[in-house]
MARLUM-145063 format. One record per residue (C-alpha): residue in three letters; chain; x, y negated, z negated. Coordinates in steps of 0.25 Angstrom, whole numbers, plus 5000, padded with zeros to 4 digits. Layout:
+-----+-------+------+------+------+
: res : chain :   xx :   yy :   zz :
+-----+-------+------+------+------+
: ALA :     A :    X :    Y :    Z :
...
+-----+-------+------+------+------+
This chain:
+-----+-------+------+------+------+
: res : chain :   xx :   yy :   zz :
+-----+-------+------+------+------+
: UNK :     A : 5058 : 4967 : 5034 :
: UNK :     A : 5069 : 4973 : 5025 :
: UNK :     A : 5083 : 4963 : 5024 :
: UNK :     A : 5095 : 4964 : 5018 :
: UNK :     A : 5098 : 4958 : 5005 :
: UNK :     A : 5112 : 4951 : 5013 :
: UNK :     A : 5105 : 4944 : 5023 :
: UNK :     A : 5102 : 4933 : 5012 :
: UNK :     A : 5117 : 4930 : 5011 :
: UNK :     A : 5116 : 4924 : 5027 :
: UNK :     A : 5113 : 4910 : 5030 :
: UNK :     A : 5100 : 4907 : 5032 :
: UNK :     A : 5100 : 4908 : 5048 :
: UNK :     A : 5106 : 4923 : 5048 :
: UNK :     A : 5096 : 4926 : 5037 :
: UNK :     A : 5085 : 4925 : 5045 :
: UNK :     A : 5090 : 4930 : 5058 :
: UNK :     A : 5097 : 4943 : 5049 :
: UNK :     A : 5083 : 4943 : 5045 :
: UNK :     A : 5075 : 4943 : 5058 :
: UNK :     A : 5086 : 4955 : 5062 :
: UNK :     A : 5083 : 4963 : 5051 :
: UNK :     A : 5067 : 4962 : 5052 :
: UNK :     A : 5068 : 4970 : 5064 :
: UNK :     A : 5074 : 4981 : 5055 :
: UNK :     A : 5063 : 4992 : 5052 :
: UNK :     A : 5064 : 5008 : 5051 :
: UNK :     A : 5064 : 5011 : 5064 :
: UNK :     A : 5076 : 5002 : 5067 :
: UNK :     A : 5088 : 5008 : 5072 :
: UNK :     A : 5099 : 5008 : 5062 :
: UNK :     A : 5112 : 5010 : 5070 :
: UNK :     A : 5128 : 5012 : 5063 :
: UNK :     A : 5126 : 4996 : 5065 :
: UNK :     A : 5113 : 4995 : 5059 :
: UNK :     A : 5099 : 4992 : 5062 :
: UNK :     A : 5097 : 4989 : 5076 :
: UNK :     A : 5089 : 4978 : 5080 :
: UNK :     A : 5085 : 4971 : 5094 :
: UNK :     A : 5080 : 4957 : 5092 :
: UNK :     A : 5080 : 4945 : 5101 :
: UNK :     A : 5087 : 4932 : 5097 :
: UNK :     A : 5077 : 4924 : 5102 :
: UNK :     A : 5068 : 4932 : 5092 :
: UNK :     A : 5077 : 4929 : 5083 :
: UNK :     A : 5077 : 4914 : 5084 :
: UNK :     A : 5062 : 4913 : 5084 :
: UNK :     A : 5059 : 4921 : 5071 :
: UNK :     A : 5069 : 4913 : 5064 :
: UNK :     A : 5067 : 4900 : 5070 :
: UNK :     A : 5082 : 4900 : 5075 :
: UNK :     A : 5087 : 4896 : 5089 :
: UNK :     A : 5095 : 4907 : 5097 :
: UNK :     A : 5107 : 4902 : 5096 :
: UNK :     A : 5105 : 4901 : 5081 :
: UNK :     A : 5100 : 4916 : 5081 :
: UNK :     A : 5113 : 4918 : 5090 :
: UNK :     A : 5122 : 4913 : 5079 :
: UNK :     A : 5116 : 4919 : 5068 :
: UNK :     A : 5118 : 4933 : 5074 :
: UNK :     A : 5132 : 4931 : 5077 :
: UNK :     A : 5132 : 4927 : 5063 :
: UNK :     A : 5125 : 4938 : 5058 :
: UNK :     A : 5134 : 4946 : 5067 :
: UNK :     A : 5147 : 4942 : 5059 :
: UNK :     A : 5141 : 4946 : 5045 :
: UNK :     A : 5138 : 4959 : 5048 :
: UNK :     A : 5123 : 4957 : 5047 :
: UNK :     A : 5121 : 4961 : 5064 :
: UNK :     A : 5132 : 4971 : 5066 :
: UNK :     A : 5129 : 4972 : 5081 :
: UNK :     A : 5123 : 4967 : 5090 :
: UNK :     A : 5121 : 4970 : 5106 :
: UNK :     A : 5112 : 4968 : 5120 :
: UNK :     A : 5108 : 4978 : 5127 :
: UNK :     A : 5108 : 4973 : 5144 :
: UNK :     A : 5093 : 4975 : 5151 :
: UNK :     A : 5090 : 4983 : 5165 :
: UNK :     A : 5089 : 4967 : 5171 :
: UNK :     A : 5102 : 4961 : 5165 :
: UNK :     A : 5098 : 4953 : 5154 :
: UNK :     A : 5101 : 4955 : 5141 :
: UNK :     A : 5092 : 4961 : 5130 :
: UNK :     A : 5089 : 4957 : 5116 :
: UNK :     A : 5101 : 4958 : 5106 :
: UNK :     A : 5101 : 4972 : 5098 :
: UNK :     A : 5106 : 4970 : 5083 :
: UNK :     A : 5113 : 4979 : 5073 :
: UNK :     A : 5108 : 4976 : 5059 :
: UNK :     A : 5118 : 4980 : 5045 :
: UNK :     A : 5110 : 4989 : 5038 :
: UNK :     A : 5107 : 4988 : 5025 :
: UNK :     A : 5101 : 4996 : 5014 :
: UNK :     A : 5084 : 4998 : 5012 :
: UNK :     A : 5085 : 5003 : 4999 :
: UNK :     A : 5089 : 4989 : 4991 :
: UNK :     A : 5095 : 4980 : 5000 :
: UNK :     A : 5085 : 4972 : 5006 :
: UNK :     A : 5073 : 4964 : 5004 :
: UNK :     A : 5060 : 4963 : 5012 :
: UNK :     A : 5054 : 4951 : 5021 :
: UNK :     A : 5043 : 4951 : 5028 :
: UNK :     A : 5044 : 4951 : 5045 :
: UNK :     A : 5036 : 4939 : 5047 :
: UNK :     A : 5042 : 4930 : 5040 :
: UNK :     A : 5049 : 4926 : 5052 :
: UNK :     A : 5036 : 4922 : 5058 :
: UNK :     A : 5035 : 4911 : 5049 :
: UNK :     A : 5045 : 4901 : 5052 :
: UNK :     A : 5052 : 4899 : 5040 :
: UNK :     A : 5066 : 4892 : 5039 :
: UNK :     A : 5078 : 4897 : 5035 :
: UNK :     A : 5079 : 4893 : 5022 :
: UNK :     A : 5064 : 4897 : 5018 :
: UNK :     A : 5068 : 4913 : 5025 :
: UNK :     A : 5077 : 4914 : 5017 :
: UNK :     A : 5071 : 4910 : 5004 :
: UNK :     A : 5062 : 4918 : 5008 :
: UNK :     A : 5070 : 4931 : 5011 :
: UNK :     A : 5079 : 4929 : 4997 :
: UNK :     A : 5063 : 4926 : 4990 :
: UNK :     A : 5062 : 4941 : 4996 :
: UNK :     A : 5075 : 4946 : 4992 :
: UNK :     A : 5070 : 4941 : 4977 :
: UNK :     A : 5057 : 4948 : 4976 :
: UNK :     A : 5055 : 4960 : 4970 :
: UNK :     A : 5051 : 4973 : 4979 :
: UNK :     A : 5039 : 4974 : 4970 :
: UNK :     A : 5031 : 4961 : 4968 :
: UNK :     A : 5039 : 4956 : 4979 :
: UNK :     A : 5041 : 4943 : 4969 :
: UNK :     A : 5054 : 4935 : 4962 :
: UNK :     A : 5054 : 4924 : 4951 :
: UNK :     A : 5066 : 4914 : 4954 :
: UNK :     A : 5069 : 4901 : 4951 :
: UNK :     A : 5069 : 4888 : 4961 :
: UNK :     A : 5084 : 4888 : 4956 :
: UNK :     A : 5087 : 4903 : 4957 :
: UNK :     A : 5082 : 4902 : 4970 :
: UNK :     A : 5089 : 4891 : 4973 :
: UNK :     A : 5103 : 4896 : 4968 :
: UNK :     A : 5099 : 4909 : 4977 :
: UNK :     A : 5097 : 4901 : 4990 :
: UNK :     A : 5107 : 4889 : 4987 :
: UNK :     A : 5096 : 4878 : 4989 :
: UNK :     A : 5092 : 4866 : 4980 :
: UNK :     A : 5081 : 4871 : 4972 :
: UNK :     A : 5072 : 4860 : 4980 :
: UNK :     A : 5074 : 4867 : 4992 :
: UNK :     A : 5070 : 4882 : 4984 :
: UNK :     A : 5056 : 4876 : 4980 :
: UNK :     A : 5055 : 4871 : 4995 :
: UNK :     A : 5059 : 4885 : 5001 :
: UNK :     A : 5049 : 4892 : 4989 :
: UNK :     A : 5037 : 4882 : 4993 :
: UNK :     A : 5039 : 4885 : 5008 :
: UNK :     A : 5039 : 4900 : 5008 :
: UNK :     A : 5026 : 4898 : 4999 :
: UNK :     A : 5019 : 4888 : 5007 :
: UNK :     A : 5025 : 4900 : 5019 :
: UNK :     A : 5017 : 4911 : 5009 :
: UNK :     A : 5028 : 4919 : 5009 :
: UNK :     A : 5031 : 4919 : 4993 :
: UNK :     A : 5020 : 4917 : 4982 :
: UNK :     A : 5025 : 4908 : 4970 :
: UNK :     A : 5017 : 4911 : 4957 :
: UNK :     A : 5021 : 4902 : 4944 :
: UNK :     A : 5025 : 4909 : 4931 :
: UNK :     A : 5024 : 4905 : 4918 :
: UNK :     A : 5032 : 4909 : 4903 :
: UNK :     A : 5025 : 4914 : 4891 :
: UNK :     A : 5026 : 4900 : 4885 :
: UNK :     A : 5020 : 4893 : 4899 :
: UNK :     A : 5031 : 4887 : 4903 :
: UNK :     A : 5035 : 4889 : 4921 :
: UNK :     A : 5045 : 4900 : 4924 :
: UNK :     A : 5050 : 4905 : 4937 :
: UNK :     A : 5041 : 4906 : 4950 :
: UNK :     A : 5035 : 4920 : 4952 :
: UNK :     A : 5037 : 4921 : 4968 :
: UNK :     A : 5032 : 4931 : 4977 :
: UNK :     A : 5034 : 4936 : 4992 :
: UNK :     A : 5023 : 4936 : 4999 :
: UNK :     A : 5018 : 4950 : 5007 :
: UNK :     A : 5015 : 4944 : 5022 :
: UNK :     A : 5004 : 4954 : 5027 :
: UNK :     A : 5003 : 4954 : 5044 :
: UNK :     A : 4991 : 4949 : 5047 :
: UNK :     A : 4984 : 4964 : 5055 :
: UNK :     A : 4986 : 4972 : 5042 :
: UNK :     A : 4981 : 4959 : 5034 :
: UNK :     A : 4967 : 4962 : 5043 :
: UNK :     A : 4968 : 4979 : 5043 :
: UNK :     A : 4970 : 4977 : 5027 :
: UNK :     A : 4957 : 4968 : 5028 :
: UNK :     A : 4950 : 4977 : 5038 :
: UNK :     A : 4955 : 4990 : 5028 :
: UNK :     A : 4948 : 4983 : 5016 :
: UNK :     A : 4934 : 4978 : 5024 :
: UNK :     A : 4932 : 4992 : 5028 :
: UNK :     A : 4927 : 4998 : 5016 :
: UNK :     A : 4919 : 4986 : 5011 :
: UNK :     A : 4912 : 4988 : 5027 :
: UNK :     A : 4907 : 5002 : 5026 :
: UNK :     A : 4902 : 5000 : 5011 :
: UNK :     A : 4895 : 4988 : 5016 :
: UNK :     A : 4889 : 4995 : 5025 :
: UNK :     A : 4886 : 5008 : 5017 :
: UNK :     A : 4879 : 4996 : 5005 :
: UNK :     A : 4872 : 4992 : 5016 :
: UNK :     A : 4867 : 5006 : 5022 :
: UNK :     A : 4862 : 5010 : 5010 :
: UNK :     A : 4855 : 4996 : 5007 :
: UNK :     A : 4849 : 5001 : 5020 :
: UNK :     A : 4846 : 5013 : 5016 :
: UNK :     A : 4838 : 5008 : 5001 :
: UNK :     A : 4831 : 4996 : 5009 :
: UNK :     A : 4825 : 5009 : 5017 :
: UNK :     A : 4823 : 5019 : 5007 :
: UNK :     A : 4815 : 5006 : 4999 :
: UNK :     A : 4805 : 5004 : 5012 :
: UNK :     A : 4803 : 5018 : 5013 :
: UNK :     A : 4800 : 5019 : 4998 :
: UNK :     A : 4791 : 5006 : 5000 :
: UNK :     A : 4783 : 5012 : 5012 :
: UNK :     A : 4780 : 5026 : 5004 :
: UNK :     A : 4776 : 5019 : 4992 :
: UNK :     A : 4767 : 5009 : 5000 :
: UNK :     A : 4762 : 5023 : 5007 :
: UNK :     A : 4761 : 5029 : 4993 :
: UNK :     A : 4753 : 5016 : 4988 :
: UNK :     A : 4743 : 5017 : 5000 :
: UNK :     A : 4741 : 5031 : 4999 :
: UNK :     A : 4738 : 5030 : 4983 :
: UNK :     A : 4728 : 5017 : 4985 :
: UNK :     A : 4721 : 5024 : 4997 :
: UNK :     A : 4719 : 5036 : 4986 :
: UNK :     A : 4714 : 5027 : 4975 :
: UNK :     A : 4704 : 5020 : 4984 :
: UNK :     A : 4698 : 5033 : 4989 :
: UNK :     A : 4697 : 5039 : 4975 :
: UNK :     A : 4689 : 5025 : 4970 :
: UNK :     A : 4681 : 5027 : 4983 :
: UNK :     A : 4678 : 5041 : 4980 :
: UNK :     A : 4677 : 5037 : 4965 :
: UNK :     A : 4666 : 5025 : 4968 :
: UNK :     A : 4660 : 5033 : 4980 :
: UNK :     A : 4657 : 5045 : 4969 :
+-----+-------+------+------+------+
């Protein structure tokens, strides 16, 4: 999911439901003169962040008065009852104001404070390598925590395997910034096709090796049988010529 670069500036609650709005937002997603219209429940909503509804509710309202939802409506079903609550997104730019997360990191559980180190971890990384080298104590300054509290965050999102830590050293050996690196999660299905993709050719040339084993173990027997036709056909001859030799 693509998210605005602003959304960092809100508290740690409107984050992550800002953020849960804003995955629904694809390319076939209808953008209106309010924005990007979305439909979500809020008891969707609760349940991916791990929020109680009227936590969602206040945070929408919030997010309603900074400009991040711009409008909001429910439609009335052919029964009465009231349907879920359609949203109006800001829009924002997809050339450079944004930074990418993955969908299912909502499924994992994670607190609010380790969603959003983790969504400022993938603000950092570079669109490339998809890596960043900060310090405990930039980090820190950036998400106004002790630094304690930083290695805390670092170690759960690793424990999580949602970044990769790798230590770097100087020229001279001595330890210099953490090298740190957002992991690509795969889905499962095209984890196993991948897999399936990649077994396939080793199959059929397994099977071609042992076709034409196959073929050589019966082209050998048939070799065997003709010379050990060859061999009796040759000593029947030899034994008739002595025969005929002592006989004369």
């Amino acid at each position: 999911m693509k998210i605005p670069n602003k959304l960092l500036e809100l508290s740690r609650n409107e984050l992550m439901v800002a953020c849960r709005l804003y995955s629904i937002v694809n390319r076939h997603t209808k953008l209106t003169t309010n924005g990007y219209a979305v439909c979500i429940k809020q008891e969707t909503i609760a349940a991916s962040c791990g929020l109680s509804v009227a936590t969602v509710k206040r945070v929408l309202k919030a997010l309603s008065e900074k400009g991040v939802i711009t409008h909001q409506y429910r439609q009335t079903r052919s029964n009465g009852c009231l349907g879920a609550t359609h949203y109006d997104l800001q829009a924002f730019s997809f050339l450079a104001d944004y930074f990418y997360m993955p969908n299912d990191v909502f499924k994992l559980g994670l607190s609010q404070k380790m969603f959003y180190a983790y969504a400022l971890f993938c603000k950092l990384a570079d669109s490339n390598k998809r890596s960043f080298f900060h310090s405990y104590n930039d980090l820190a300054e950036m998400m106004q925590l002790k630094r304690s509290e930083v290695i805390e965050l670092v170690g759960a999102l690793i424990k999580t395997r949602l970044i990769f830590r790798t230590r770097r050293r100087t020229k001279a050996g001595d330890h210099t910034d953490n090298l740190y690196f957002i992991v690509l999660r795969v889905k499962g299905r095209i984890k196993k096709k991948r897999a399936k993709e990649m077994r396939a050719p080793r199959t059929r040339l397994s099977h071609q090796s042992r076709y034409s084993q196959e073929l050589a173990i019966l082209d050998f027997n048939m070799i065997i049988s003709h010379k050990n036709d060859f061999v009796k056909a040759f000593g029947k001859k030899c034994c008739n010529y002595f025969y005929d030799e002592g006989g004369g």
